[in-house]
C-alpha positions as CSV (number, residue, x, y, z in Angstrom):
1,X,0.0,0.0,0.0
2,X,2.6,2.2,-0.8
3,X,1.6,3.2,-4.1
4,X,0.0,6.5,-3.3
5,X,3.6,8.4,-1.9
6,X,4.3,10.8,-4.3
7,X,7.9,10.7,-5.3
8,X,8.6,14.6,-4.6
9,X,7.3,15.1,-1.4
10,X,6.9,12.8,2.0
11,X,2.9,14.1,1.9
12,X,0.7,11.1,1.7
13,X,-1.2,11.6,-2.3
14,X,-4.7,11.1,-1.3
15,X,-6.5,11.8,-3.9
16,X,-5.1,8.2,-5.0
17,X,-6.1,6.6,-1.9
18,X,-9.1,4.1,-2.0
19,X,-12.2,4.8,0.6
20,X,-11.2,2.2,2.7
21,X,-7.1,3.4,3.2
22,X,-8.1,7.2,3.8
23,X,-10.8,6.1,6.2
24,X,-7.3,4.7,8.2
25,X,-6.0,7.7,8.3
26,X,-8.4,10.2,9.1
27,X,-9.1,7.9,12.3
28,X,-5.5,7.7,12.9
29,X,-5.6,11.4,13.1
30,X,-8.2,11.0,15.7
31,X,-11.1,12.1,13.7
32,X,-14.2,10.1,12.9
33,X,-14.3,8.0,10.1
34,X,-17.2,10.0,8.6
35,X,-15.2,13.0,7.5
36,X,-12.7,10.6,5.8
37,X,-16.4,9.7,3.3
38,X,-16.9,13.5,3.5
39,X,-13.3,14.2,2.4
40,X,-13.8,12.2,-0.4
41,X,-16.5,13.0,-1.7
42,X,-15.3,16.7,-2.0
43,X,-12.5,15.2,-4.2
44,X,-14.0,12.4,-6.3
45,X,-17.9,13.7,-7.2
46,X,-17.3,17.6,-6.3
47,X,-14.1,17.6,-8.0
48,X,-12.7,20.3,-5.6
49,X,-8.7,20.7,-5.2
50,X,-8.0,23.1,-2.3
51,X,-8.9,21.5,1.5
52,X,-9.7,25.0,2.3
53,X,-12.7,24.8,-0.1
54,X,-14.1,21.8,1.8
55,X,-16.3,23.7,4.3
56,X,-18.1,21.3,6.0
57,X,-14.9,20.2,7.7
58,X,-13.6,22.4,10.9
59,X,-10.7,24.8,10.0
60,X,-8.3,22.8,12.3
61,X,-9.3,19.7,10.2
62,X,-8.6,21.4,7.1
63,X,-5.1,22.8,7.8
64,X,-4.1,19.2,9.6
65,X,-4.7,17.9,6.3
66,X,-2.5,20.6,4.1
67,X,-0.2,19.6,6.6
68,X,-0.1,15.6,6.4
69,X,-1.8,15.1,2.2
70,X,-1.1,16.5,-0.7
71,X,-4.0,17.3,-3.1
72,X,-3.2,16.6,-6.8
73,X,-4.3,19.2,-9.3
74,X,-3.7,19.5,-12.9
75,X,-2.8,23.1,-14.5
76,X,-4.2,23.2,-18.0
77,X,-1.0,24.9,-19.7
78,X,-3.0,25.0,-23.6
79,X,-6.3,24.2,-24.8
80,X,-6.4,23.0,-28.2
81,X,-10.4,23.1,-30.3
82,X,-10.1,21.3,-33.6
83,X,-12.3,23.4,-36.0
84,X,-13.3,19.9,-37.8
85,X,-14.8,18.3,-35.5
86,X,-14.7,19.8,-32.0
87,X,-12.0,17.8,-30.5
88,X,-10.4,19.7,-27.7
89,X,-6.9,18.2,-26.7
90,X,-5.2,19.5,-23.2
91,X,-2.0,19.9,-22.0
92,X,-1.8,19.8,-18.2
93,X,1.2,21.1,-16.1
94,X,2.2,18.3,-13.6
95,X,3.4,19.9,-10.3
96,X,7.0,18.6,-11.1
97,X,7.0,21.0,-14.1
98,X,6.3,18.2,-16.6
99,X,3.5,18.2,-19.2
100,X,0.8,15.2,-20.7
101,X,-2.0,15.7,-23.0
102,X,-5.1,14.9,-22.8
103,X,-8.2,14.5,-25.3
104,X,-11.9,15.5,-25.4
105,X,-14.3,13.9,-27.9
106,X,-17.7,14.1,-28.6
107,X,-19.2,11.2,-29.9
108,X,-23.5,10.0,-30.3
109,X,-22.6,7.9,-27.4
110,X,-21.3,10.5,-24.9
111,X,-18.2,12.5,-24.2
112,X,-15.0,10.3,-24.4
113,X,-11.6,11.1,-22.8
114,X,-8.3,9.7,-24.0
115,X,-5.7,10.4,-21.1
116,X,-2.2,9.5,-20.6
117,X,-0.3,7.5,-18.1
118,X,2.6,8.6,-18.1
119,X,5.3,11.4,-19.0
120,X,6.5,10.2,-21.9
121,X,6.9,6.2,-23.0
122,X,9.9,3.7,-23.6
123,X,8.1,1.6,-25.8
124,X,9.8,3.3,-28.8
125,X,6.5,2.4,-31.2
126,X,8.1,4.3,-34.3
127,X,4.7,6.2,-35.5
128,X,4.2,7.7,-31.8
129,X,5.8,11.0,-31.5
130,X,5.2,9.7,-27.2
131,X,8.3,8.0,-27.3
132,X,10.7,10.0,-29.1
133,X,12.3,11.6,-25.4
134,X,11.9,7.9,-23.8
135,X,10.0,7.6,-20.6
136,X,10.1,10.6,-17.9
137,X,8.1,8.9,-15.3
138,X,5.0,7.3,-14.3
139,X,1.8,8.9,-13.6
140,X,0.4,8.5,-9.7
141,X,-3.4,7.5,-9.9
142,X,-4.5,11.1,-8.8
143,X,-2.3,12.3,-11.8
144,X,-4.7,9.9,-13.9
145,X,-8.1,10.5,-12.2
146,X,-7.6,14.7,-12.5
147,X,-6.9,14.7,-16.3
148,X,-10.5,13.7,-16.5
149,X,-11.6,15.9,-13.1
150,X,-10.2,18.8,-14.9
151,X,-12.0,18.2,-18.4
152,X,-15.1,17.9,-16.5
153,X,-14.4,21.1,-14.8
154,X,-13.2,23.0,-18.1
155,X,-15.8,21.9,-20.4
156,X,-18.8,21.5,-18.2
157,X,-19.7,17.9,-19.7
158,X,-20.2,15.3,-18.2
159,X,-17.4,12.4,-19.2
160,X,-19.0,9.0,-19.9
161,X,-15.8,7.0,-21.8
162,X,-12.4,6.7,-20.8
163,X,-9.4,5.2,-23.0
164,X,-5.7,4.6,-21.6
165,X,-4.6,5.4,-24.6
166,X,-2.7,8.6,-24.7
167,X,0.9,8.5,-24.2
168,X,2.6,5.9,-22.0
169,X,2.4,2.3,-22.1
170,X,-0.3,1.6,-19.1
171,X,0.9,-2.6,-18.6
172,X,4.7,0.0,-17.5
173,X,2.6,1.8,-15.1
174,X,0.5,-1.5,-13.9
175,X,0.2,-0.8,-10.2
176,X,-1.5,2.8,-10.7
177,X,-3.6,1.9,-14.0
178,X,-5.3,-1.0,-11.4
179,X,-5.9,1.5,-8.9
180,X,-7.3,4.3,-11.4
181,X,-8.8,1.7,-12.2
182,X,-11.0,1.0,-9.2
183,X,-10.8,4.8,-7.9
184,X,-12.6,6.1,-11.3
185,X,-15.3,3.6,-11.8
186,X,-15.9,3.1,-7.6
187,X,-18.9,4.7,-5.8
188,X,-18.7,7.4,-4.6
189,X,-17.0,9.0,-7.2
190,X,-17.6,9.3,-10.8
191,X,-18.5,6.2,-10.7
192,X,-18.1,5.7,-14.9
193,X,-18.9,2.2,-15.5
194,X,-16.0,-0.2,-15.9
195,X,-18.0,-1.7,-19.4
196,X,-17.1,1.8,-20.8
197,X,-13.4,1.6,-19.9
198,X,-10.8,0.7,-22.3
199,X,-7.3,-0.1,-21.4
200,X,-4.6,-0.1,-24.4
201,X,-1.4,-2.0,-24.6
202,X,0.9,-3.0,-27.0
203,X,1.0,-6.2,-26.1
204,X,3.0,-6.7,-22.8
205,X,2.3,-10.1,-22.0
206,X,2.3,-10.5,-17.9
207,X,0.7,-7.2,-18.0
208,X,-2.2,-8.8,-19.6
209,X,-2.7,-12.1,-18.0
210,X,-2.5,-9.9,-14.5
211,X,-5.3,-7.8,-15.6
212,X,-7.4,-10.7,-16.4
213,X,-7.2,-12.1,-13.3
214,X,-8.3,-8.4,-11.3
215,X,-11.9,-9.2,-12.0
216,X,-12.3,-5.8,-13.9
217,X,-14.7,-5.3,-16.7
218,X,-13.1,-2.8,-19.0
219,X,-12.2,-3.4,-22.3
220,X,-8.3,-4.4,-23.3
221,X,-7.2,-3.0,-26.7
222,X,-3.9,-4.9,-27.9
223,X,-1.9,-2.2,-30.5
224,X,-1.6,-5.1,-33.2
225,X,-0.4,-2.6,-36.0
226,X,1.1,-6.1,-38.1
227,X,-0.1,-9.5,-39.2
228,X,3.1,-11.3,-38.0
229,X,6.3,-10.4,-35.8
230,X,8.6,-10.0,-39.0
231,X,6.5,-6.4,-40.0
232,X,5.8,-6.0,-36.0
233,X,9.0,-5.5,-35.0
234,X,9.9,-3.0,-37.9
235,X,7.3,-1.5,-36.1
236,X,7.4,-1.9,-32.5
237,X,10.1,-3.1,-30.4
238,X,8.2,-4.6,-27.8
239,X,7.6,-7.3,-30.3
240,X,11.3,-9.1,-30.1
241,X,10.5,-9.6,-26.5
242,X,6.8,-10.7,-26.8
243,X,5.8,-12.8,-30.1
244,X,2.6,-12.5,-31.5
245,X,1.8,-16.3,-30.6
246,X,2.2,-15.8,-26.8
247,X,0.5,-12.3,-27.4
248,X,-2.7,-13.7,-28.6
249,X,-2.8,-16.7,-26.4
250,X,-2.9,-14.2,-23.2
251,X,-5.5,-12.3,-25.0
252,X,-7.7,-15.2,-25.3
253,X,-6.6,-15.5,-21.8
254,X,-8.2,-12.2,-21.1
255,X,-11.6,-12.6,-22.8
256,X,-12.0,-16.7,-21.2
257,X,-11.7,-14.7,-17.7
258,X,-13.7,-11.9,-18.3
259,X,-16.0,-12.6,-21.3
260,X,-14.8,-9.1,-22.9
261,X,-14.8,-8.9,-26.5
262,X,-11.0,-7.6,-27.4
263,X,-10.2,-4.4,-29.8
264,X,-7.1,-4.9,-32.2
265,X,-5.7,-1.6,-32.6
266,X,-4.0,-1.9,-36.5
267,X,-2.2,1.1,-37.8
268,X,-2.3,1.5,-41.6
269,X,1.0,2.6,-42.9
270,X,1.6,3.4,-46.4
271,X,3.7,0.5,-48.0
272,X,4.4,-1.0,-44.7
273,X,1.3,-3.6,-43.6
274,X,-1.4,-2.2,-45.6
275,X,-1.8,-4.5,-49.0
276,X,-3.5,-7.3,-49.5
277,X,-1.1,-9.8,-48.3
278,X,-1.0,-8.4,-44.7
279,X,-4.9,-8.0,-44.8
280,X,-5.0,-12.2,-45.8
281,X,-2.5,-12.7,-43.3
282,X,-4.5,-10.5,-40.2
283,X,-7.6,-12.7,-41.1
284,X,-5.6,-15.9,-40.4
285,X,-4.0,-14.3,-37.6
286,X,-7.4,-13.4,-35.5
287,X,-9.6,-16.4,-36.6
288,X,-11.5,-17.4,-33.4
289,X,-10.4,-14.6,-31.9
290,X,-13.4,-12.7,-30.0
291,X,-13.0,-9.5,-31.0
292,X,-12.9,-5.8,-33.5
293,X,-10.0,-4.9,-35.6
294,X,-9.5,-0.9,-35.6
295,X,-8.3,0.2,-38.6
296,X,-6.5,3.9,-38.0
297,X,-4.9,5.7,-41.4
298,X,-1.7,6.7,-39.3
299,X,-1.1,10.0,-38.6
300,X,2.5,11.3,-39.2
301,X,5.0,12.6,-37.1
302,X,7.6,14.9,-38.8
303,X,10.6,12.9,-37.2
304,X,9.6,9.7,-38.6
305,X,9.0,8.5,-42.6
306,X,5.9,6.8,-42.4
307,X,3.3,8.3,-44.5
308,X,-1.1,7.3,-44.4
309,X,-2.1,4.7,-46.6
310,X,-4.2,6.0,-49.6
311,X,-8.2,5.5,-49.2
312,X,-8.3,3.4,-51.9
313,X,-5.7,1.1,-49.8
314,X,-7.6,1.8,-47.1
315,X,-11.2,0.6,-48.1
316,X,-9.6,-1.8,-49.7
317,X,-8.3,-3.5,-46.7
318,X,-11.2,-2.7,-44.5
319,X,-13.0,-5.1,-47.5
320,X,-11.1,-7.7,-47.2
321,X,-11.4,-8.1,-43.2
322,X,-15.2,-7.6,-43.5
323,X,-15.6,-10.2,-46.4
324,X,-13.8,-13.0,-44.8
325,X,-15.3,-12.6,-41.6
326,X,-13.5,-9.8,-39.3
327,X,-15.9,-7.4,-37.5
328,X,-13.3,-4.1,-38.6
329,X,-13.7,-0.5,-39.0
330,X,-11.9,2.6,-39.8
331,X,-11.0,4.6,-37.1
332,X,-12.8,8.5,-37.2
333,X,-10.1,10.9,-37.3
334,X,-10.3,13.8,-34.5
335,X,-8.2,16.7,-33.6
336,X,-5.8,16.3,-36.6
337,X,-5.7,19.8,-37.1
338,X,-4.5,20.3,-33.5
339,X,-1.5,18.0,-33.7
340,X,-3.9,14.9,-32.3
341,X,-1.7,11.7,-32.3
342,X,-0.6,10.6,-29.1
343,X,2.6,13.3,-28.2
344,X,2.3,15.5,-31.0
345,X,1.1,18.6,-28.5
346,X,3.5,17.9,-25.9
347,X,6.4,17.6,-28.1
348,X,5.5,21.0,-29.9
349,X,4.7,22.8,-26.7
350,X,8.3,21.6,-24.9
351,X,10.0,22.3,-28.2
352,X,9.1,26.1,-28.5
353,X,11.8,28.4,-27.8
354,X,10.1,30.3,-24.7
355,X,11.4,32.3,-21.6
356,X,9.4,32.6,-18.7
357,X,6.4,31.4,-18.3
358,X,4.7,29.6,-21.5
359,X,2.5,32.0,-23.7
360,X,-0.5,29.7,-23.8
361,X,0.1,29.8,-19.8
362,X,-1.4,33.0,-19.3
363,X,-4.9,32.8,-20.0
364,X,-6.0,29.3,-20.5
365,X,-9.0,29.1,-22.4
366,X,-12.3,28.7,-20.4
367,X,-14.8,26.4,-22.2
C-alpha cells in the first residue's frame, strides 16, 4: 500500500487513496471516520482541489490535512479546439513542471476522454511522437483520475468513456492503471462504468494475463499494427520480447476470464502492412479470436518517414477483413488539425523556444 507516496514530497497523495485506506488515516488522526467519506466525496464527485474549499470540515481539520496530504491538481497549460470536429486536446502542467496531453471527444454515445499514463513512454513504437524523449516517469493514480476531473471542470460535460490510450504504455505503469482503475469507476466518485473503460497495450504479455485475473470489466485493446512479428518489430520493439503467438494466447486468456470482447488496434502505414497480403495474413492471424479490428490511417510525425495509406488502400483492406469474416472499422479521425496523435502537443509545446512562463500559460482558455 505504498503506491500513493508521491515521489517529490513525504505528503501522503490522497487523492489516490481508496475509501477504505483514507478512512485509516483520518481515524488515525483522531477524527471520525465519517469526515474521511466527506473528504472524499469533496475530491472524487465535487471535484474540488483546495482543502480550504471543503467547508463542511472544521478549520483545524482542514489545515491538519494541508499539513499531512497532498491534493493533486492538474494546470491546464493550452487548450487545443479542432475546427473539424470539436475535439479539444489539453496539456496539463504536472506539479514537477512536466506536461501530458489529454483528449476530449464528442461522440453520439457520450463524451470520451483519452488520457495519458505517463510522461513520456519507452516503448519506442516508431509512428508515436510519445516515445521519441523515452519515458520521464509514471503517472500517480491522482495524476490519472484529474486529467479527467479537470476536463469535467473546463468543459462543463459530463465524461462517460475513458481510453488509456494517450501517451505511455499503461501494462509499465500496472500498479496505478489497477488503482485508477477501481478509484474512477468506484462509488462514490464518478462512478463511470467499468464496461465503458478501455485499457490499451501494445502487447506486454504479464501485463495482460495480471489484468485478467483483477476481476475488472473494462475493455483491453492490444496495439496489433502487423499480421506477424517480422512487419511487427519494424514497427514496435516490444515485439522481439513478446511474439505475437504468446501475445494472442494471453488475449484469449483475457476474454476466457472476463467474457470481454478484445479491440485490435492496426495502424495503416503506407507500403508498410497495408496491402493485401497483410490484410490475408491479419484474417488468419485473428480467426476465433473474439474481437474488433481498428483500422486507423496513421497519422505522421515529422521525425519519422511513415506516410497514411491512400483510401483506396484503405477501403480496400477494410474489405477484405469484413468479407472474410473480421468485425473491422476505420478509425474517425479527430483533432488532426490540432496535432492529435498521441505526443504531438507535448512535443510541440516543450519544443518552442520560450522564456518565462509559456505563452498559452497566461490565459487558458475557459470552455
Amino acid at each position: 500500500m505504498t503506491e500513493y507516496k508521491k515521489m517529490e514530497t513525504d505528503k501522503i497523495d490522497i487523492k489516490s487513496l481508496y475509501l477504505p485506506e483514507l478512512e485509516r488515516e483520518i481515524t488515525g488522526m483522531g477524527e471520525k471516520a465519517f469526515r474521511a467519506k466527506q473528504i472524499y466525496q469533496w475530491m472524487h464527485e465535487k471535484l474540488i482541489t483546495d482543502f480550504e474549499r471543503m467547508d463542511n470540515l472544521p478549520k483545524s481539520l482542514r489545515e491538519r490535512l494541508a499539513d499531512r496530504f497532498v491534493l493533486t491538481a492538474l494546470t491546464p497549460a493550452q487548450i487545443l479546439t479542432s475546427q473539424i470536429d470539436g475535439t479539444k486536446k489539453f496539456l496539463f502542467r504536472l506539479s514537477d513542471g512536466n506536461v501530458i496531453e489529454s483528449v476530449w471527444m464528442q461522440y453520439h454515445h457520450g463524451n470520451s476522454v483519452c488520457i495519458s499514463s505517463q510522461v513520456g513512454c519507452r516503448m519506442g513504437c516508431r509512428f508515436c511522437a510519445s516515445t521519441l524523449d523515452g519515458l520521464v516517469r509514471n503517472l500517480t493514480a491522482s495524476e490519472m483520475l484529474d486529467q479527467i476531473y479537470q476536463i469535467q471542470i473546463l468543459t462543463g460535460e459530463r465524461v462517460s468513456n475513458v481510453v488509456i490510450m494517450g501517451s505511455g504504455e499503461p501494462m509499465d505503469n500496472y500498479d496505478n492503471v489497477v488503482r485508477f482503475l477501481r478509484l474512477i469507476s468506484g462509488t462514490p466518485g464518478l462512478h463511470i462504468s467499468q464496461r465503458s473503460i478501455t485499457v490499451s497495450t501494445c502487447g506486454i504479455v504479464p501485463g495482460i494475463l495480471r489484468l485478467a485475473e483483477e476481476d475488472l470489466q473494462v475493455t483491453l485493446a492490444l496495439s496489433l499494427h502487423a499480421p506477424n512479428d517480422e512487419i511487427r518489430r519494424t514497427l514496435m520493439p516490444i515485439a522481439r520480447r513478446y511474439a505475437l503467438p504468446d501475445v494472442l494466447r494471453a488475449c484469449r486468456t483475457y476474454f476466457e476470464r472476463t467474457g470481454r470482447r478484445l479491440t485490435f488496434e492496426y495502424s495503416l502505414v503506407r507500403g508498410v502492412n497495408d496491402n493485401l497480403e497483410e490484410a490475408r495474413a491479419l484474417v488468419r492471424l485473428l480467426a476465433g479470436m473474439h474481437g474488433h479490428v481498428n483500422l486507423i490511417p496513421v497519422n505522421p510525425i515529422k521525425e519519422r518517414d511513415y506516410r497514411q495509406s491512400g483510401q483506396k488502400e484503405i477501403h480496400a483492406f477494410l474489405h477484405y477483413l469484413e468479407t472474410h469474416g473480421i468485425n473491422a472499422t476505420v478509425r474517425r479521425e479527430m483533432g488532426r488539425d490540432i496535432n492529435g496523435a498521441c505526443g504531438q502537443l507535448r512535443r510541440s509545446y516543450r519544443e518552442e523556444p520560450v522564456s518565462g512562463p509559456h505563452p498559452e500559460e497566461k490565459e487558458v482558455e475557459r470552455i
